[in-house]
C-alpha positions as CSV (number, residue, x, y, z in Angstrom):
1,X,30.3,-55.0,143.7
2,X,27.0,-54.9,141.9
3,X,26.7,-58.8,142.5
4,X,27.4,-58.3,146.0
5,X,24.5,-55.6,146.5
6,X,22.0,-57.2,144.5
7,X,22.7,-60.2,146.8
8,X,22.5,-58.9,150.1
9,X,19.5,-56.4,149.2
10,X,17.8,-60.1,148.1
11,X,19.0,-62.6,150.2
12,X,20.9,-61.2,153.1
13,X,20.6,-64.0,155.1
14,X,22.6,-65.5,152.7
15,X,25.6,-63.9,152.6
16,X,29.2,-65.8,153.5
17,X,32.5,-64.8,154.2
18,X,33.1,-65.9,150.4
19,X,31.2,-62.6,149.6
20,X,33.4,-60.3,151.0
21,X,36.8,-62.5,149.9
22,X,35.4,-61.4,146.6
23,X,35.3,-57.8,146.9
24,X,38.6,-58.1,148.4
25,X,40.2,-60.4,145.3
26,X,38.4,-57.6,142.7
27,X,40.7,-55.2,144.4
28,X,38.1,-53.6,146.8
29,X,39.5,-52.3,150.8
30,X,37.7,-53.0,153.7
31,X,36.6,-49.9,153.7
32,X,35.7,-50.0,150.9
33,X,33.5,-53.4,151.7
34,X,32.1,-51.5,154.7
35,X,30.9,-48.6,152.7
36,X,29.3,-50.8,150.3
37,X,27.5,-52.7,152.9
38,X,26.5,-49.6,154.6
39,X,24.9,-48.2,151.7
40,X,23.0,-51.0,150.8
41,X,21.7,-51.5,154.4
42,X,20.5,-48.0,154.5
43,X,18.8,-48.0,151.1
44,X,17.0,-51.3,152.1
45,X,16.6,-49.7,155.7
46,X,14.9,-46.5,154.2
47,X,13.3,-47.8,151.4
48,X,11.6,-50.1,154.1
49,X,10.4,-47.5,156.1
50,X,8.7,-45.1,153.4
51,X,6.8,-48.6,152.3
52,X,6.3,-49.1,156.2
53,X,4.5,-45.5,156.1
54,X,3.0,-45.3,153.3
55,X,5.2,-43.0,151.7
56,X,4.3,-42.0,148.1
57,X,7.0,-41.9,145.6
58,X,8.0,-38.1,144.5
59,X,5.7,-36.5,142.0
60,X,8.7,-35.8,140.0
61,X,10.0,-39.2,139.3
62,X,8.5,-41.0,136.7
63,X,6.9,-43.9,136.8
64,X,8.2,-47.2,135.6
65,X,6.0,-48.6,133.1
């Protein structure tokens, strides 16, 4: 699942049928495949958006270093 996320927050464009037979063959539903897409595409989508704006990270999360 991880692999799969990483890979379509990356390189979306990308992504094969071969992906998703994956998740299926590690045991994972299609709903379960849509959830995880889902999720990912928001996160990108959002993350996207604050950077778009301008948005500062919170003052409460530290800073990588």
């Amino acid at each position: 699942m991880l692999e799969y996320a990483q890979k379509l927050t990356l390189t979306p464009g990308e992504m094969v049928e071969a992906d998703v037979a994956a998740l299926a063959a590690a045991g994972f539903s299609a709903r379960d495949v849509l959830d995880i897409a889902e999720v990912v595409g928001y996160y990108a989508y959002v993350n996207r958006i604050a950077d778009g704006l301008g948005v500062s990270v919170e003052t409460w999360l530290e800073a990588e270093e």
